[in-house]
N, C-alpha and C positions, 0 to 999 in steps of 0.2 A: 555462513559463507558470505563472502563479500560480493555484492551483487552491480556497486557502483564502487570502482579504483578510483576514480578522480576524487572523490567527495568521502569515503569511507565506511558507506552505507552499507547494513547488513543484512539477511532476511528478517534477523530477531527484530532488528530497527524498522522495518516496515511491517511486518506484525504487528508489532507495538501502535505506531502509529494508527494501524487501520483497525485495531483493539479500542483506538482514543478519539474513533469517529474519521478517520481520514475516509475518505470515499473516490479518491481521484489520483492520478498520478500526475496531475496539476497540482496540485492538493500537497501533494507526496513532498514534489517540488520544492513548496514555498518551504514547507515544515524541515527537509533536510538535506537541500542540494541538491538533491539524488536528479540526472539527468539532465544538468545545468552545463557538463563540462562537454565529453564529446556526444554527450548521448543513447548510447552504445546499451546502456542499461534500462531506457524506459520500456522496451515490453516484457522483460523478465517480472520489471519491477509491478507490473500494471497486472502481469497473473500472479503472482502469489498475493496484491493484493486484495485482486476478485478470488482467488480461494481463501483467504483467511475474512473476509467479510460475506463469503456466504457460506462460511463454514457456520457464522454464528447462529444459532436458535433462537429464532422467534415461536413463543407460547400461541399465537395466533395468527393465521395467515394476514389479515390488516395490516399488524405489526411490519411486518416481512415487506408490504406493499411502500407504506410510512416511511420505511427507512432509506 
């Protein structure tokens, strides 16, 4: 689904991103527009961020801290 109309951003496109180490939706930003035009999209975009980067499994809680 399209998450940003101005810029063309998508959920897969921000998964990806937060897949490739993105951790911010500053971050989000620079990498792809997303929230540059009216705006309208930075908190959608900022939780499915925080759900696909804490979705990921760390082997050790440290890890998890580290990241």
């Amino acid at each position: 689904m399209y998450v940003c109309l101005c810029h063309g951003v998508t959920d897969h496109d921000i998964r990806r991103a937060a897949e490739a180490g993105c951790a911010s939706v500053t971050e989000l930003t620079m990498r792809t527009g997303l929230g540059s035009g009216c705006g309208s999209c930075s908190e959608m975009a900022g939780e499915i961020l925080a759900q696909t980067r804490g979705a990921r499994a760390f082997p050790l809680p440290v890890f998890a801290v580290a990241a």
